[in-house]
LOPA-467797 format. One record per residue (C-alpha): residue number from 0; z, x, y; residue in three letters. Coordinates in steps of 0.05 Angstrom, whole numbers, m for minus. Layout:
<NUM; <Z; X; Y>; "Ala">
...
! end
This chain:
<0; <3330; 1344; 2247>; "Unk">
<1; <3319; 1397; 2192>; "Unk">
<2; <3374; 1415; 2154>; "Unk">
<3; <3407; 1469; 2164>; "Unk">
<4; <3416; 1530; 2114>; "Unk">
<5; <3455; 1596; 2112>; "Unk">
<6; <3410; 1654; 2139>; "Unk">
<7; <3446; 1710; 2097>; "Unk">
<8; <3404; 1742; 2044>; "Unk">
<9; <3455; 1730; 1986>; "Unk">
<10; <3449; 1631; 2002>; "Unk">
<11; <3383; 1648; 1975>; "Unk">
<12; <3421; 1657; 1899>; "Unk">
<13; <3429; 1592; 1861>; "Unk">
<14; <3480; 1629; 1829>; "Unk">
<15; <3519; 1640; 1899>; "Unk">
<16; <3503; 1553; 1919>; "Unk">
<17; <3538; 1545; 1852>; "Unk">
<18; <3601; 1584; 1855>; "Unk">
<19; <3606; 1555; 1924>; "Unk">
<20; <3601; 1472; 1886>; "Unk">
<21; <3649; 1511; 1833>; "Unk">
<22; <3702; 1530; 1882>; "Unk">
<23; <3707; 1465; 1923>; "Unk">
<24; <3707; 1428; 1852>; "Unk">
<25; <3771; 1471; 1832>; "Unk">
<26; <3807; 1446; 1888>; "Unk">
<27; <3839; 1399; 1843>; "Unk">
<28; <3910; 1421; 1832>; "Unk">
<29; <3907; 1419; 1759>; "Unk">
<30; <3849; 1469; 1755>; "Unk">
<31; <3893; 1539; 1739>; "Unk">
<32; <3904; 1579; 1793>; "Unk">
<33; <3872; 1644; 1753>; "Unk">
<34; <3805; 1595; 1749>; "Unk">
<35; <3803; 1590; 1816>; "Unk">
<36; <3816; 1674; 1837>; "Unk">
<37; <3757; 1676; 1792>; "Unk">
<38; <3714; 1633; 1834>; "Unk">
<39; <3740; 1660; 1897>; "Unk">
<40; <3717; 1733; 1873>; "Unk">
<41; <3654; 1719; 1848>; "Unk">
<42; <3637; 1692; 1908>; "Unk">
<43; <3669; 1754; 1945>; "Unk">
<44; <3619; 1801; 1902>; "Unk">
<45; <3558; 1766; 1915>; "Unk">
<46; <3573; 1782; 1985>; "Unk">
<47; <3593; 1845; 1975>; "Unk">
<48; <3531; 1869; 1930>; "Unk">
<49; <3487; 1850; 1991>; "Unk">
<50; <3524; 1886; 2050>; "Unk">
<51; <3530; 1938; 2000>; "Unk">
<52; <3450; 1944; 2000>; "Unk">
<53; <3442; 1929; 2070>; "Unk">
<54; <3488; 1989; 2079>; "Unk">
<55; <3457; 2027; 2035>; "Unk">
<56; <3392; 2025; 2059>; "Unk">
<57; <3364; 2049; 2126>; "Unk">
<58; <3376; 2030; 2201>; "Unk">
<59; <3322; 1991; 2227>; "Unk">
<60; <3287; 2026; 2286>; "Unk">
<61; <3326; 2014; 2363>; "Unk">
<62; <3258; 1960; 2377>; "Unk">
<63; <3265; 1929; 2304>; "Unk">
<64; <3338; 1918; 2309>; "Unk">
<65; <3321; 1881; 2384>; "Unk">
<66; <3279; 1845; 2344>; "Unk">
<67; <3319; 1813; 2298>; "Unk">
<68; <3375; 1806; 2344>; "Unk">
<69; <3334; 1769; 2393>; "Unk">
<70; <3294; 1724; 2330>; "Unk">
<71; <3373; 1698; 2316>; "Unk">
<72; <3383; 1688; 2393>; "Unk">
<73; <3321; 1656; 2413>; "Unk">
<74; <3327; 1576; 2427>; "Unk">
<75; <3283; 1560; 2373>; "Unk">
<76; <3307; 1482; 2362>; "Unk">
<77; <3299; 1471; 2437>; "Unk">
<78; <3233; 1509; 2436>; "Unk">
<79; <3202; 1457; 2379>; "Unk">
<80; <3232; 1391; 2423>; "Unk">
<81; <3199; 1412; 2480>; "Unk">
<82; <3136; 1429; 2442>; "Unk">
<83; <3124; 1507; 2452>; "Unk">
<84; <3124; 1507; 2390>; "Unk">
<85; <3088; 1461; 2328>; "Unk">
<86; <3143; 1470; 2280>; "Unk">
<87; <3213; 1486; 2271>; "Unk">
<88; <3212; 1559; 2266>; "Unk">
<89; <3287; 1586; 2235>; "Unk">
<90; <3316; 1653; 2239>; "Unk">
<91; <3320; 1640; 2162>; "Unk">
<92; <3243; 1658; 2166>; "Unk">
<93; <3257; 1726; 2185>; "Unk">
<94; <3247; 1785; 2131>; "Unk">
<95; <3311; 1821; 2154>; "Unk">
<96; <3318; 1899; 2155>; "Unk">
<97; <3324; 1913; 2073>; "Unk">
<98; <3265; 1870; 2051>; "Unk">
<99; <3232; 1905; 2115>; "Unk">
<100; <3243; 1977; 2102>; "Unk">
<101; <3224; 1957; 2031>; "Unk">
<102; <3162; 1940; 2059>; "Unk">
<103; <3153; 2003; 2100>; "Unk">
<104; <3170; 2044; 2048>; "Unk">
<105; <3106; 2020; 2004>; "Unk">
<106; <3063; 2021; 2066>; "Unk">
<107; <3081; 2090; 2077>; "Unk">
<108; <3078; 2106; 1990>; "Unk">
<109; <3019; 2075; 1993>; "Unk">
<110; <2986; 2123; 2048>; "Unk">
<111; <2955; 2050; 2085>; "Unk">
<112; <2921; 2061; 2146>; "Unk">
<113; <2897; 1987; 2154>; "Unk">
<114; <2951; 1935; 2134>; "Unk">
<115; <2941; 1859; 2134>; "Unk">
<116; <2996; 1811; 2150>; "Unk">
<117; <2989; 1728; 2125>; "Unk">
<118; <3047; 1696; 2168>; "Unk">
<119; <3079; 1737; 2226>; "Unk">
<120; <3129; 1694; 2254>; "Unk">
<121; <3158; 1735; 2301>; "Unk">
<122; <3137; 1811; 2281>; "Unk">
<123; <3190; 1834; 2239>; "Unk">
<124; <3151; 1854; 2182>; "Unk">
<125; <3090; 1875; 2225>; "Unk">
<126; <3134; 1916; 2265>; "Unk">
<127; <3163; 1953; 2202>; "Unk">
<128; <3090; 1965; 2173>; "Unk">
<129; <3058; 1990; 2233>; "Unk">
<130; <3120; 2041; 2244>; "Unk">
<131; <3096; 2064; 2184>; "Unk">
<132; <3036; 2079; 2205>; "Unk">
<133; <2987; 2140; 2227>; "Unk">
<134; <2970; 2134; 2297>; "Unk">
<135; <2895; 2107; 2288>; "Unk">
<136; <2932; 2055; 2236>; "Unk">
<137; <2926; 1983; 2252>; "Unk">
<138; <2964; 1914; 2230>; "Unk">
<139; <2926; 1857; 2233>; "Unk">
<140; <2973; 1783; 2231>; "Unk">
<141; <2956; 1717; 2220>; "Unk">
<142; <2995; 1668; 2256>; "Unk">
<143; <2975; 1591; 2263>; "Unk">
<144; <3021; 1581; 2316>; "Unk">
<145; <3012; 1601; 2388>; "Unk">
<146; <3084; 1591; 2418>; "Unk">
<147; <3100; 1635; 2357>; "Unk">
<148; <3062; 1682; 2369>; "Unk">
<149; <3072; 1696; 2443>; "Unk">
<150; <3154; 1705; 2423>; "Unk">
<151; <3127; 1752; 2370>; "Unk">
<152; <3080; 1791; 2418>; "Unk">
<153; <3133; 1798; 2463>; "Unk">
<154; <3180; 1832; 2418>; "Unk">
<155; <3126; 1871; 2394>; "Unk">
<156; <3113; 1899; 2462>; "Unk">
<157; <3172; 1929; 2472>; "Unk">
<158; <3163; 1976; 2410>; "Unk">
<159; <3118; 2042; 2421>; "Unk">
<160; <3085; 2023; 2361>; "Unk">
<161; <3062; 1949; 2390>; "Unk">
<162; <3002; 1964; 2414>; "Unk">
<163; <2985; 1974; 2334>; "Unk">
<164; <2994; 1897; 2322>; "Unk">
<165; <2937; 1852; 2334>; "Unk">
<166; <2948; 1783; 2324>; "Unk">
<167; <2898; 1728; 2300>; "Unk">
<168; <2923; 1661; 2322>; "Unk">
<169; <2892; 1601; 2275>; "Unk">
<170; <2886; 1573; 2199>; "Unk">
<171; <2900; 1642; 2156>; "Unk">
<172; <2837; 1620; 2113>; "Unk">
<173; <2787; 1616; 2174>; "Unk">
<174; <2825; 1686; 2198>; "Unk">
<175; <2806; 1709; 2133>; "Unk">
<176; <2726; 1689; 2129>; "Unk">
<177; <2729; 1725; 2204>; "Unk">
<178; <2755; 1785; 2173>; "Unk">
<179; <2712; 1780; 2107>; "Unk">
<180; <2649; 1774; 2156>; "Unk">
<181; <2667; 1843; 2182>; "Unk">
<182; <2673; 1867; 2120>; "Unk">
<183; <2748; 1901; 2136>; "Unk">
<184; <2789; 1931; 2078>; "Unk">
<185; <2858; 1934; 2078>; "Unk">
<186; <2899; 1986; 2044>; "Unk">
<187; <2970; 1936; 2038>; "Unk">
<188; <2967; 1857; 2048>; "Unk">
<189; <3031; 1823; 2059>; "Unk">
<190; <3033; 1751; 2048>; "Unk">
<191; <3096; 1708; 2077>; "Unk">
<192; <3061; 1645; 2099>; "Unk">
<193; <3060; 1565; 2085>; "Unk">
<194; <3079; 1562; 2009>; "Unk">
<195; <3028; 1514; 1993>; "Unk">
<196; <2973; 1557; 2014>; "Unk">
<197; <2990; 1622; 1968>; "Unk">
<198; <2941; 1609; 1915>; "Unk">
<199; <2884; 1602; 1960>; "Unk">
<200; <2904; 1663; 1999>; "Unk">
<201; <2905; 1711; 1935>; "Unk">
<202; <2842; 1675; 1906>; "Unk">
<203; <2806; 1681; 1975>; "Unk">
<204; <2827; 1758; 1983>; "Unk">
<205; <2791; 1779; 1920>; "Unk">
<206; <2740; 1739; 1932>; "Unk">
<207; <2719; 1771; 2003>; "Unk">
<208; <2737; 1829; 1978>; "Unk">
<209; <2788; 1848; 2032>; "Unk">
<210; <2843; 1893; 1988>; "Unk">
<211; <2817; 1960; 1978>; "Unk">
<212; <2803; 1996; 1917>; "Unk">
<213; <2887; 2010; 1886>; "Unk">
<214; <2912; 1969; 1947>; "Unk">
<215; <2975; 1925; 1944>; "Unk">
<216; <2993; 1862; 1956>; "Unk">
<217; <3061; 1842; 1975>; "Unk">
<218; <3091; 1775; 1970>; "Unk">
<219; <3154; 1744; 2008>; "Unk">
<220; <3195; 1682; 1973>; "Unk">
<221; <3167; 1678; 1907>; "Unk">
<222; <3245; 1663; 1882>; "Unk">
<223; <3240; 1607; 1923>; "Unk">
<224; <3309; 1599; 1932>; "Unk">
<225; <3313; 1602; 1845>; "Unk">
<226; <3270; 1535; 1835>; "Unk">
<227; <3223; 1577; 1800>; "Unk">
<228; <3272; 1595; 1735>; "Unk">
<229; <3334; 1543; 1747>; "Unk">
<230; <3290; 1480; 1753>; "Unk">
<231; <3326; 1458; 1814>; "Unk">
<232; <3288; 1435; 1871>; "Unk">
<233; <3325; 1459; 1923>; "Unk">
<234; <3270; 1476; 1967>; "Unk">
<235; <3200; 1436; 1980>; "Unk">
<236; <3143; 1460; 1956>; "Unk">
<237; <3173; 1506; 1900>; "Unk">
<238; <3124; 1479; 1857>; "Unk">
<239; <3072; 1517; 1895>; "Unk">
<240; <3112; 1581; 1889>; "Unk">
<241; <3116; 1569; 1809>; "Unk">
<242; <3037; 1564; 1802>; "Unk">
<243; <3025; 1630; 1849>; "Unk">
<244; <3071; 1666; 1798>; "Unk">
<245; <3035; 1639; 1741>; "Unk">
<246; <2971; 1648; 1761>; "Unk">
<247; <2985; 1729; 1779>; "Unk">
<248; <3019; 1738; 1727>; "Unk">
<249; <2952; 1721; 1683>; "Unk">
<250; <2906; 1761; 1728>; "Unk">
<251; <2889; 1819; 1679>; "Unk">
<252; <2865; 1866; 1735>; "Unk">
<253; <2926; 1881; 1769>; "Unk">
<254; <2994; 1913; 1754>; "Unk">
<255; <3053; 1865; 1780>; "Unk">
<256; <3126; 1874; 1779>; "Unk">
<257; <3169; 1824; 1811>; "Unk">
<258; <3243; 1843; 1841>; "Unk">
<259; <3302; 1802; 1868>; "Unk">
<260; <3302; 1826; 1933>; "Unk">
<261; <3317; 1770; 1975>; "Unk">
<262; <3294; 1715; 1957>; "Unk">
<263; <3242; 1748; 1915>; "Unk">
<264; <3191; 1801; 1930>; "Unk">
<265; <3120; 1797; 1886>; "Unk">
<266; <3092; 1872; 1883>; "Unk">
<267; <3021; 1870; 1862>; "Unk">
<268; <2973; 1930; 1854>; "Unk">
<269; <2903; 1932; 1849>; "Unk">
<270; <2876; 1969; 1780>; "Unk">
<271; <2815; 2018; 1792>; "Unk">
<272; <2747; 1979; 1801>; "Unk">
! end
């Protein structure tokens, strides 16, 4: 089975892993008691700096806090046993209300009326997008799983803003050519899909042509649980993560700025054609 990590927002800090290692380590009774108070706080404030934020930062709506609640209720272990789904989905996947409402707040900035979505899992970020929003606006998601994407759509319905969502089961590349073939544009694209398939996903977006003229691109996990800077390998396929962020960071025609929210949020706007 996989293993299992912490779903709060502040496990993804290597910084947070190692206090943790830090404090069981200064269990020893000769470590000085004033060592280990330090420990113990640090740990308290990395806490505290993230319910801080969430606190800070707005509700989610009455359907996207059903959403999340049910993502962290649903069976998701039994569902990939008995095969309803093709891979261990984890509520660890889930973008969470801060990272979402970050989201919605750049859809909105950004004035996007069509939105594109690489990786839906099970609609939180599609659901904070398209309440964003006018009322001819449209998300499109890419989701390779079916099982997935049934849970997703039936979250989704329960919003008044579902029927914005449509949802393109299958490989995200083949999606793509589909989409390229109609020659859509889309004002935001949000990427939070396999790892390894990043690169090809930016490279095949600019390639078709899909992000329209000053449109962003957002991208989920690029932190990658802090492999990226702290040479740990904590998670697979960090490697994958470092050579995205390489590679935009030496694409001349866009403006990029990358914040810690999370584990890591990618913010990449297209320059004037």
């Amino acid at each position: 089975m996989a293993e299992r990590r912490d779903d709060r927002s502040y496990s993804f800090d290597p910084v947070y892993r190692h206090l943790l290692r830090a404090r069981d380590l200064s269990q020893n009774a000769d470590v000085p008691r004033d060592l280990k108070a330090e420990i113990n706080r640090a740990i308290e404030l990395c806490q505290q700096r993230w319910q801080y934020c969430e606190d800070q930062t707005t509700k989610p709506s009455p359907a996207l806090a059903h959403l999340i609640k049910e993502t962290f209720a649903y069976p998701w272990e039994d569902a990939h046993k008995e095969g309803r789904v093709s891979y261990y989905a984890t509520p660890r996947m889930l973008t969470g209300n801060l990272e979402a409402q970050l989201i919605k707040l750049i859809t909105n900035a950004s004035k996007a009326n069509m939105v594109l979505e690489i990786g839906l899992y099970t609609g939180c970020s599609s659901l904070a997008m398209a309440e964003a929003l006018p009322k001819d606006g449209k998300v499109v998601s890419l989701e390779i799983d079916k099982g997935i994407a049934d849970v997703a759509r039936s979250f989704l319905n329960r919003s008044p803003v579902g029927n914005k969502i449509e949802i393109m089961i299958g490989p995200a590349l083949n999606s793509l050519e589909i989409l390229a073939e109609k020659q859509v544009k889309f004002d935001v694209i949000f990427i939070d899909a396999d790892k390894t398939g990043y690169v090809q996903y930016y490279k095949t977006i600019f390639e078709k042509d899909l992000l329209a003229s000053e449109g962003t691109i957002i991208v989920d996990n690029v932190l990658k649980d802090g492999d990226p800077y702290s040479g740990e390998e904590y998670e697979p396929n960090s490697g994958a993560i470092s050579e995205f962020n390489e590679m935009v960071l030496r694409d001349k025609n866009v403006h990029k700025v990358m914040i810690p929210v999370r584990d890591g949020v990618y913010l990449i706007r297209r320059m004037k054609d």
